[in-house]
N, C-alpha and C positions, 0 to 999 in steps of 0.2 A: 578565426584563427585556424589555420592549418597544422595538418598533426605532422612532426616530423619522422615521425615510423610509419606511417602507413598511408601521409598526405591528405587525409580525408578533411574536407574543413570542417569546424566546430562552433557554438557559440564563442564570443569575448570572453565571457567569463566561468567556461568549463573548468573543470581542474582534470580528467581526465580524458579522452579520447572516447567516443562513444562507438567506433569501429573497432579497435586492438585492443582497449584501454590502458594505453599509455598514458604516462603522468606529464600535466604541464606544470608544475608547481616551482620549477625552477627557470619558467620563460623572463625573457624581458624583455615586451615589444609583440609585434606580430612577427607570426613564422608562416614561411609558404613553404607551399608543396613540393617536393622534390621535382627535378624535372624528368620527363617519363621516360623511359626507356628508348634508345633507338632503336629500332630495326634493323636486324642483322640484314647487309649488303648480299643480296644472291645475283650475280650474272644472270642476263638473258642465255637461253638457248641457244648455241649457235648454228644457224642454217646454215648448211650444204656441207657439214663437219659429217667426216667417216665416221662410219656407225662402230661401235667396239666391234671387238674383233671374237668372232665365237670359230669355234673348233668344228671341222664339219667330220664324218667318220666315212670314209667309203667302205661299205658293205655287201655283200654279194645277196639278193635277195636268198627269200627264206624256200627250203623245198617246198613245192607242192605235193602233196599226202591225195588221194583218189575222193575222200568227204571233203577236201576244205576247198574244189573249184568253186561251187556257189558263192563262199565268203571272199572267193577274189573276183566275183564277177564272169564266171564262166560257165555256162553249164554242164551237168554232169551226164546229159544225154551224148552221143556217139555220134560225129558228124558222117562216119561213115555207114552207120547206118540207116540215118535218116537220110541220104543221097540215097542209097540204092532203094528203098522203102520209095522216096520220091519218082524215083525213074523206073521201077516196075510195076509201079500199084496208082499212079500221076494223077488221074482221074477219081481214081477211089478217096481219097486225102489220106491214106494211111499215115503216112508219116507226120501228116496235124494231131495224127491220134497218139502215135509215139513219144512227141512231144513236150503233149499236154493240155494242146487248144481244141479242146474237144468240140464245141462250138462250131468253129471254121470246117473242123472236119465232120460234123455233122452236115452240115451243109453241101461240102462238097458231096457227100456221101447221096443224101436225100437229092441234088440237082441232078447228080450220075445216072441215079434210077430213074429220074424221070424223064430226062435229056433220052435214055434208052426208048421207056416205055412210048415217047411220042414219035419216035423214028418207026413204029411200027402202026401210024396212024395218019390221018390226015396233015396233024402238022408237024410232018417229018422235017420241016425246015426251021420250025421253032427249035424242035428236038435237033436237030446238027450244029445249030446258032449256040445253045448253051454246052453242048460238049465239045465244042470250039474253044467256048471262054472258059470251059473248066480245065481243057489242054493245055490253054495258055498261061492262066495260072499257075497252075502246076510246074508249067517248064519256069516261069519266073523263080516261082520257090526251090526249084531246082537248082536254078543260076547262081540263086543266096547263099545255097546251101554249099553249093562246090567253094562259093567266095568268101565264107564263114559269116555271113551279116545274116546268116536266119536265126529268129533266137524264138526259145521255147516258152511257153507258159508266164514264166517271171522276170521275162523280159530280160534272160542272160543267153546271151554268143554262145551258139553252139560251134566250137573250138577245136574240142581235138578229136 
């Protein structure tokens, strides 16, 4: 026997309901289960339907302040400093030093002295070879710099 509150079947001869406990005491015959619920209808999605409509705001970007180039991506060294640092000191790496890639300009720094010290020894030709490709260098980073694509230390565009 089925319960008619809450459907659950039961023994023939329950007199209550052992899920709700509802009373069968007034049946006569068997009783079934309600029938279950349908499921409410929900459409499919519709493909290639315009998407809602949102509000766009055109705004004029925000000032730049002299601390916040970093947080837009730009550095806050001087491009014009570092150009003229690159075209009077080229060989030396000063301007690796200004930077912040101390490294590179160590380097440069330490090949310059030594590119010198072998120009005044037998292998004056090694020595002219490395203060060649430290000219060249240099004039490349020089090119970056006039073209703004040299960036400093953390890897931000030296800009303005």
């Amino acid at each position: 026997m089925f319960c008619s509150n809450c459907g659950k079947q039961n023994p023939d001869n329950a007199k209550f309901c052992a899920s709700c406990g509802a009373s069968f005491t007034n049946t006569s015959g068997p009783q079934y289960a309600p029938p279950p619920p349908q499921p409410q209808y929900t459409p499919p999605p519709q493909y290639g339907a315009p998407p809602a409509q949102q509000t766009i705001i055109n705004m004029a970007p925000p000032p730049v302040f002299p601390g916040m180039q970093a947080a837009m991506g730009v550095s806050p060294k001087s491009r014009a400093v570092t150009g003229v640092l690159a075209f009077l000191f080229n060989i030396l790496g000063i301007h690796r030093f200004y930077v912040g890639k101390t490294g590179t300009g160590a380097l440069f720094l330490i090949f310059c002295i030594v590119g010198i010290i072998m120009l005044f020894t037998p292998l004056i030709v090694v020595g002219a070879i490395i203060l060649w490709a430290l000219g060249l260098w240099a004039f490349i980073d020089f090119i970056m710099i006039l073209m703004g694509k040299f960036k400093d230390k953390n890897g931000l565009y030296i800009k303005k």
